[in-house]
C-alpha positions as CSV (number, residue, x, y, z in Angstrom):
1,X,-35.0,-112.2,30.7
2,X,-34.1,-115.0,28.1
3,X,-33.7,-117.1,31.2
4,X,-37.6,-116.4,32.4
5,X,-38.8,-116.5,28.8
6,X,-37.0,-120.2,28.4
7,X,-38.3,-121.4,31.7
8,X,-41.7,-119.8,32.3
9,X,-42.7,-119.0,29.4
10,X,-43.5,-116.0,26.5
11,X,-46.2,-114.9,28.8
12,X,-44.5,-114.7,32.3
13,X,-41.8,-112.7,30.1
14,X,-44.2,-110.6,29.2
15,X,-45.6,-109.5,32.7
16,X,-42.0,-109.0,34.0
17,X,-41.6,-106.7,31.3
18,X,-45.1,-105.1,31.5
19,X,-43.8,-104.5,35.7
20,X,-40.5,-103.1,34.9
21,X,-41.4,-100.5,32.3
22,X,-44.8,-99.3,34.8
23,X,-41.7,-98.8,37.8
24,X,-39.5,-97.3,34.5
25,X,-42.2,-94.9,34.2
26,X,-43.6,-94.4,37.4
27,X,-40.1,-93.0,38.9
28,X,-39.0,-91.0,35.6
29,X,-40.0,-87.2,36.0
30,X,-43.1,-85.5,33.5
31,X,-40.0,-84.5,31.7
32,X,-37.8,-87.4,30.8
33,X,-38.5,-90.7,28.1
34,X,-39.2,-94.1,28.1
35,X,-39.0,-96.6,25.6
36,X,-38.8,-100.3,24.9
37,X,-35.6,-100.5,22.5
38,X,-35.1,-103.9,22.0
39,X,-37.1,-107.3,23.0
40,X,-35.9,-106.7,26.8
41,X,-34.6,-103.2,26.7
42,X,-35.5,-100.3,27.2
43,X,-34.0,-96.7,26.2
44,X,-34.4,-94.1,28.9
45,X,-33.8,-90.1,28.4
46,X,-33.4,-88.1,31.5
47,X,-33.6,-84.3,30.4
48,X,-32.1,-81.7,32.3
49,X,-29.6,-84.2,34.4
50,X,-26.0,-84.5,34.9
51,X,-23.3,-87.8,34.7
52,X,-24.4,-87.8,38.8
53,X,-28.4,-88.0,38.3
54,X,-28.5,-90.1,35.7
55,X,-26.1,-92.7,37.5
56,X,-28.0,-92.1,40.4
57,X,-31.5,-92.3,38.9
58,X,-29.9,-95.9,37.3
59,X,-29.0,-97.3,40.0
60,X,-32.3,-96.7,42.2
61,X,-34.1,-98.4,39.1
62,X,-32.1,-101.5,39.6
63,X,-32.3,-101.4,43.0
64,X,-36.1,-101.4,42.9
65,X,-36.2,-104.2,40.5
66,X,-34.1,-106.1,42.7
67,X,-36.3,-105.8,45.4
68,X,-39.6,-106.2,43.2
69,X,-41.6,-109.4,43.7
70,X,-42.3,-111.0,40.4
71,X,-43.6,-114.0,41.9
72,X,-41.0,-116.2,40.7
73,X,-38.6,-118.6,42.5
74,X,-35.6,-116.7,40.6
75,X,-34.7,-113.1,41.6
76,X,-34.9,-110.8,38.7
77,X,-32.6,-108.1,38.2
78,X,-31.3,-105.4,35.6
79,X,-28.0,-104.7,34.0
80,X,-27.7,-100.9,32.4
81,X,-25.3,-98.8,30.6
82,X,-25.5,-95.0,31.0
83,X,-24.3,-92.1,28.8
84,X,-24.8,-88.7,29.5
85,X,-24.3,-86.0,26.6
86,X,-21.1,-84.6,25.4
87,X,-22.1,-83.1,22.1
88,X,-22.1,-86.4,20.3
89,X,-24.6,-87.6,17.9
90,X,-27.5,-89.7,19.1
91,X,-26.7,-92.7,17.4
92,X,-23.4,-91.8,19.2
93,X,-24.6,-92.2,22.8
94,X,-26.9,-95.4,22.4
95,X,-23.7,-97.0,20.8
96,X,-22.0,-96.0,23.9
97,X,-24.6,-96.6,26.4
98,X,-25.3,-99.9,24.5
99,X,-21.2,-100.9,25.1
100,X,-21.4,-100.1,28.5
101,X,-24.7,-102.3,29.4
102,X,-22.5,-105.5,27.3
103,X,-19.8,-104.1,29.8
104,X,-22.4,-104.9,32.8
105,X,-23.8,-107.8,31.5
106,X,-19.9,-109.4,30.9
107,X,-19.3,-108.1,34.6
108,X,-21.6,-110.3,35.7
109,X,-25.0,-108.2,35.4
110,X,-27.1,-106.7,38.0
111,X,-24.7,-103.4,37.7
112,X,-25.3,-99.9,36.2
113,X,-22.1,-99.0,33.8
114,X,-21.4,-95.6,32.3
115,X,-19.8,-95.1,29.3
């Protein structure tokens, strides 16, 4: 994103954003939680799901924002880490998840990681 927001612009950042986070919500069940956690990141909780659904669920996301027209000339695409719980602390698993998406972005981005 720091890529659009140096060549388009604050505003053509912005609706990239404001798209991904409606396709975020729009394919997250009644159940689960979304939230912007950082200037282009967001923080997504998939209740009652396994290591399986939530890698599965990630990697749908991605593949639907690859395939999302942002009218741009540049692709756009997403890089994630996922965690699923194993009785740690909740400051535990966004540390986790958080390593894992440096993992993808060091890997060369567009790629869902799991800690």
């Amino acid at each position: 994103m720091k890529k659009i927001n140096d060549t388009y612009g604050h505003q053509v950042d912005d609706q990239v954003i404001i798209k991904i986070s409606k396709l975020l919500t729009d394919i997250c069940r009644e159940t689960d939680y979304v939230g912007r956690y950082g200037g282009e990141e967001f923080l997504v909780v998939l209740t009652d799901n396994n290591e399986d659904g939530a890698k599965n669920f990630s990697e749908r996301f991605r593949r639907e924002v690859e395939n999302l027209d942002f009218g741009l000339p540049t692709q756009v695409t997403v890089s994630g880490g996922v965690k699923t719980y194993e009785n740690e602390s909740a400051e535990e698993m966004i540390k986790l998840a958080d390593g894992a998406l440096y993992e993808a972005k060091e890997r060369g981005r567009n790629c869902i990681i799991s800690a």
